[in-house]
N, C-alpha and C positions, 0 to 999 in steps of 0.2 A: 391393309395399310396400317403400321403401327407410327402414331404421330407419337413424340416426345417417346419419353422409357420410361419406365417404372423403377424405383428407389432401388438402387442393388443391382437390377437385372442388366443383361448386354441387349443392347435394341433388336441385335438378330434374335436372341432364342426368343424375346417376349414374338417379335413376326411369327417365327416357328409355330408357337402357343396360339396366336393369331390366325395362321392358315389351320393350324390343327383343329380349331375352335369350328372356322367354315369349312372343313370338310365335315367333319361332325354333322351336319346340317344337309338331309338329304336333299337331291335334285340342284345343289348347287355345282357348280363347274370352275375354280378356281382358276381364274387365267393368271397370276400374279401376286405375287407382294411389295411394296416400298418401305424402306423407314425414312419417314419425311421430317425431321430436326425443327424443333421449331424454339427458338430464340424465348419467344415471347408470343402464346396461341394471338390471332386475329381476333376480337369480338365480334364482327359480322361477319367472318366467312371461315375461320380457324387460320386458315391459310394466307399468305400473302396474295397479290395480284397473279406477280408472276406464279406460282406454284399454281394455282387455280388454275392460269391459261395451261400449263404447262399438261397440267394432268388430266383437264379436257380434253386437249387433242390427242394426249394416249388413250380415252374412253372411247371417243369417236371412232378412234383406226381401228381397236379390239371389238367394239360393241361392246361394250360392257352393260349391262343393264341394271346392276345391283353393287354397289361401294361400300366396302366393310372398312369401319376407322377404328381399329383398337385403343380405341382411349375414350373420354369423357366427351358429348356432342352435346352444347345448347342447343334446344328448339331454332331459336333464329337462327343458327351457326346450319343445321340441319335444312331448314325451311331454303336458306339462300343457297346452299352448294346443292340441293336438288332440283333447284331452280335453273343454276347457273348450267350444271352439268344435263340437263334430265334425265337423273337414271332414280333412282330407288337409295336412299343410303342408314345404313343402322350405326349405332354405334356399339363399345363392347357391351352393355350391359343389355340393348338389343337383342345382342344374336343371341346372347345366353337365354335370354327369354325366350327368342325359337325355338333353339335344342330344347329346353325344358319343356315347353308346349309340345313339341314331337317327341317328346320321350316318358313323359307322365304314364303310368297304365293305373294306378290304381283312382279311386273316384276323388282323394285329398289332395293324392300330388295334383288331379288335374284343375280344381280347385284353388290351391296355392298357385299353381302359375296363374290360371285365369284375374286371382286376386291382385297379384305381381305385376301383370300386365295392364291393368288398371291403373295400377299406383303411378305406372309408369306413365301412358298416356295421359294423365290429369298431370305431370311435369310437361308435356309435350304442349300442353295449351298453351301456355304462358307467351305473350305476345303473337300467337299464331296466328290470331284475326283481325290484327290490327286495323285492316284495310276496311273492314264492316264499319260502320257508322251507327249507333243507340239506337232501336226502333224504338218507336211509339208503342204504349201500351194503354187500354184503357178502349172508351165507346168516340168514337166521331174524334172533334177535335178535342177536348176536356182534359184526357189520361194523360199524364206523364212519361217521362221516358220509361220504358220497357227492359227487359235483362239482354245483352248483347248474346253474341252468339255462342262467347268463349264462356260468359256465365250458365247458360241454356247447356252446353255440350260437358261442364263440370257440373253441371245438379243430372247430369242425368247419367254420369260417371259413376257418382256418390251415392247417387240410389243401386244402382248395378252393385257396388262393393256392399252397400249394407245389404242387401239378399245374398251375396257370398258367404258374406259373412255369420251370417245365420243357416247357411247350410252348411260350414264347416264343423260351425258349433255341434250340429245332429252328427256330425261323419267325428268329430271327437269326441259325443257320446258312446258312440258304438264301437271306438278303438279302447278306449277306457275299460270296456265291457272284455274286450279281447285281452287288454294286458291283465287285464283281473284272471281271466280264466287262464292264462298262461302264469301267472304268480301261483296257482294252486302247484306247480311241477316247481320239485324242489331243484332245478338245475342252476346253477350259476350262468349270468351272459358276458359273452365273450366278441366285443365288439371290432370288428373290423375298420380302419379308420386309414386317413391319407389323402394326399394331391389325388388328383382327376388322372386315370392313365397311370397308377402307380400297380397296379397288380392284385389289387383286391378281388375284385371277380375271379382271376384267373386262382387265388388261394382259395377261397370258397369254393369252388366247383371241386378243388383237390382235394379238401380236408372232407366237403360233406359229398361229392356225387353228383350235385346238383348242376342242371345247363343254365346256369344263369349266364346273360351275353357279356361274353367277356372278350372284347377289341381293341386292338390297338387305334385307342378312340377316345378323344377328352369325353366324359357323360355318358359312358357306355351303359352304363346303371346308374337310373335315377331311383327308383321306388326301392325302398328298403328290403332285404331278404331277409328271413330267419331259418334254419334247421338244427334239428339236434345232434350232435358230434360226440362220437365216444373217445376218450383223451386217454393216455395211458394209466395205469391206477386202476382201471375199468369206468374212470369219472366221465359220467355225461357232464353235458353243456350243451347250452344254446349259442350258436355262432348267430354272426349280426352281420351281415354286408350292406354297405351305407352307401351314399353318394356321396362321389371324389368331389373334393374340394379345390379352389381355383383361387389366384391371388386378385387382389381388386374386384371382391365377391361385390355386387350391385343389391345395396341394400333393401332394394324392391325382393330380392331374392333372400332374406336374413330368415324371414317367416316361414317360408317354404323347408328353408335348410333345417330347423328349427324343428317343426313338425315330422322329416323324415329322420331328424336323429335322436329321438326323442327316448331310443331305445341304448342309445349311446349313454344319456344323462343315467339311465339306470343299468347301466352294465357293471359289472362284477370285479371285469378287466381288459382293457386297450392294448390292440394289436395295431401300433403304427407303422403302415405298410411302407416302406419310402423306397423310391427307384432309385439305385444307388449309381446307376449306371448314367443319369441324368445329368449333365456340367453343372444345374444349379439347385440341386440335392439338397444344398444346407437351408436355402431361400426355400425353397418348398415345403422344409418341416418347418421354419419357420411361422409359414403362412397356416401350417394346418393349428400348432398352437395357437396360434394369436385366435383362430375361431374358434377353437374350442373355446378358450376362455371367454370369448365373446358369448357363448353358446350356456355359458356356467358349468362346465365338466367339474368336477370336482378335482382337485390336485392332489385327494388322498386316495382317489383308486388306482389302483398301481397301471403301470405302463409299459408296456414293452417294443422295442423296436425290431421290426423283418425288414431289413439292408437288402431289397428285392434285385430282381435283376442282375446278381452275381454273374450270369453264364454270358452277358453280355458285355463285362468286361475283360479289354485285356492280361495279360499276364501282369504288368504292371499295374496297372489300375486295382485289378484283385487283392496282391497282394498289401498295396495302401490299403485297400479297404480293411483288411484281413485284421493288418497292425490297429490301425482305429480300434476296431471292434473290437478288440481284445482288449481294450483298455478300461471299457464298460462293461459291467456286470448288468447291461440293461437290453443287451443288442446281439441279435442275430444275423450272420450272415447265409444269405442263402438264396433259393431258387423258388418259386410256385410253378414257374414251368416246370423244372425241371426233378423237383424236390429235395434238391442239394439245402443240408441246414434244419430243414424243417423237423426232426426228428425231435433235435436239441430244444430249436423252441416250445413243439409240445410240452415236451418231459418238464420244461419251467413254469407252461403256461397250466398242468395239470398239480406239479407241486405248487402253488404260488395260491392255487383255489385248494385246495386239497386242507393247505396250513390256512384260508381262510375260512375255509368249514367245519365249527365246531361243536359239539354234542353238550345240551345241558340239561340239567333238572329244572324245574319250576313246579313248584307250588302255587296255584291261584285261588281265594275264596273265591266261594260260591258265586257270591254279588256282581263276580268281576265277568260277566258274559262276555263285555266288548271285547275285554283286552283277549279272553280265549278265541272269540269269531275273528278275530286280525290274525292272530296265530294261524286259524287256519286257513285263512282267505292266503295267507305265506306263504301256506305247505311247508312250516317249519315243523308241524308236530307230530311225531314218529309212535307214540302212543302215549297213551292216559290212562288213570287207574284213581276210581272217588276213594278219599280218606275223610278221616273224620273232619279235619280244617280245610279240606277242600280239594280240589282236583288238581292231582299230580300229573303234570305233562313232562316227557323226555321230548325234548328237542335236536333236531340239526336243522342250524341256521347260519348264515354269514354274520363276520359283526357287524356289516353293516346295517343288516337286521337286527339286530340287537340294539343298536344306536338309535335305531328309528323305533323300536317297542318303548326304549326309555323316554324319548321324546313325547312319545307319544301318552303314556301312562308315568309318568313319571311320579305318582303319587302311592305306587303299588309297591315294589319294590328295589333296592339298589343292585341284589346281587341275585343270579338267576338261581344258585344254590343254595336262598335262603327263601324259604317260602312262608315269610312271614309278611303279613299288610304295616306293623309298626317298625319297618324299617325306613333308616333317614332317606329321603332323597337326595339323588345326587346332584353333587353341586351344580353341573352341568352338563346337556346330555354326551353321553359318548361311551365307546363299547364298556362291557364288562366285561371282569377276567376274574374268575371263580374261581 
């Protein structure tokens, strides 16, 4: 059931996106959708009288047992329409919490939802007990009022998330340790990115081999993927397949996204998947920048777009698309099913790393161990040779490696082809160019 619309979208396709959401969600059995208009939401029930009456007697003649409300549910709004109706009712930020609890495999994702789900239910309290009355606390008659029920079931929320939270902390020790050990491979990461159901999975399986599940199915992949791809040029790369993004993301879920795309924040360059073949195509990329930048993606790593689902356009529609695309030096048209396109975009996505991969000399004194053990914790340093002022390294490194050395040591040197300690610092960090 999608009550009201979301900003831009048509009330059907957000339904659409709505049923899509609960088939996603196994062991459910969709009997239905409505789009129920609402003026101005109810405070105690969402709905008016009559719609309330109206929609219980279609629950009763289907049996319904479980009510999905694509939009926003206060506790009381939830408490009285489960009351009213007796069935079971989520709202959207709900079910997304299901699918992600049924779709978690690795130990963080299950972790982040657990956390999410917490955050959630401690909104869920709020006036829920009203009907309790203060117990007494204390010996005999003496003690004072006591913590009610809704206080008792929120401290005992609050303890649950602070031991989450400290297991996540140990389970982001130990990924820490992994991206380290993956930083020593000098490959460039090539991030897969896009709306939920945009074709991500189904490009990844193509470019690397791999059976990651890929369905036509909002959340089809939740846990991050990585493998290594050879690109034309003979250039390796590490591809990145992410978890699809969805408009009216539930901020209980911001952590979650955050932790699984963490690989995103340090990729090299963004591959935005977008189903071209979708009516709200333009709303959809929309949605995925707005999280990135919610996310802190940097807007100086470059970006490219795969216009997906070409083969499911028709004659007309293709060739709009065709004319579009051509108008951007940023956009591919093309297929993952089918591999129509995909050529082109490699050949940009391996020139684009290729002209960001650059070879340099450095000179470092003796003294300066740290900044050499960064270098190699990088796997930017292709060999070394001691001199008399100190150890000559040749490099190949990204500049956004480069960027991060001078921030990092900034008191070493400005320019990587000058291997002196008395040179000025630069004014501010950011690549060299030698």
């Amino acid at each position: 059931m999608r009550a009201g619309d979301r900003s831009g979208r048509t009330p059907q396709h957000s339904l659409e996106e709505a049923v899509s959401l609960a088939n996603a969600l196994p062991g459910l059995d969709v009997a239905g959708g409505d789009v129920v208009r609402l003026p101005k939401p109810h405070p105690g029930m969402l709905f008016g009288k009559g719609k309330v009456a109206e929609l219980k007697q279609r629950i009763e003649v289907d049996e319904i047992e479980l009510v999905l409300i694509d939009g926003s549910v206060t506790p009381v709004q939830q408490r009285n329409l489960e009351r009213e109706w007796k069935v079971k009712l989520l709202d959207r930020t709900g079910l997304i919490l299901e699918i992600f609890a049924d779709r978690a495999a690795t130990r963080e994702g299950v972790l982040q939802v657990e956390l999410a789900a917490l955050s959630y239910q401690r909104t869920r309290l709020v006036r829920a007990w009203t009907h309790l009355e203060r117990q007494r606390g204390g010996l005999g008659f003496v003690g004072g009022p006591g913590e009610t029920q809704i206080e008792a079931d929120r401290r005992a929320i609050d303890e649950q998330m602070v031991k989450l939270k400290r297991q996540l902390a140990k389970v982001a020790q130990t990924r820490e340790l992994h991206r380290a050990a993956r930083a020593k491979v000098p490959y460039p990461v090539v991030a897969l990115v896009g709306y939920t159901n945009a074709g991500k999975s189904t490009l990844f399986n193509r470019l690397t081999g791999a059976e990651v599940m890929a369905k036509d199915m909002l959340f089809a992949t939740l846990d991050p993927t990585m493998r290594a791809v050879e690109l034309p040029h003979g250039l390796n790369v590490i591809l990145s397949d992410t978890v699809g993004f969805i408009s009216d993301l539930p901020t209980q879920l911001v952590a979650a996204f955050r932790a699984t795309l963490e690989e995103v924040l340090d990729a090299d360059l963004i591959v935005h998947v977008r189903d071209i073949s979708h009516p709200e195509s333009e709303l959809q990329a929309s949605d995925v920048d707005t999280i990135l930048e919610h996310l802190g993606v940097s807007d100086e790593v470059t970006r490219l777009e795969l216009w997906n689902k070409a083969d499911a356009l028709d004659d007309e529609g293709r060739a709009t698309a065709t004319n579009l695309a051509a108008r951007r030096d940023d956009v591919y048209l093309g297929s993952a099913l089918t591999g129509q396109g995909l050529d082109a975009l490699l050949q940009r996505i391996a020139g684009e790393l290729t002209a960001a991969l650059r070879e340099d000399v450095l000179t470092l004194p003796f003294a300066a161990g740290r900044a050499r053990a960064w270098l190699h914790d990088e796997g930017a340093i292709r060999s070394e040779t001691q001199g008399g002022d100190g150890t000559r390294v040749s490099l190949r490194w990204t500049e956004r490696q480069a960027s991060r050395f001078a921030a990092t040591f900034p008191d070493l040197l400005t320019d990587p082809t000058k291997g002196t300690d008395d040179a000025a610092p630069p004014a501010a960090p950011g690549p060299w160019h030698p």
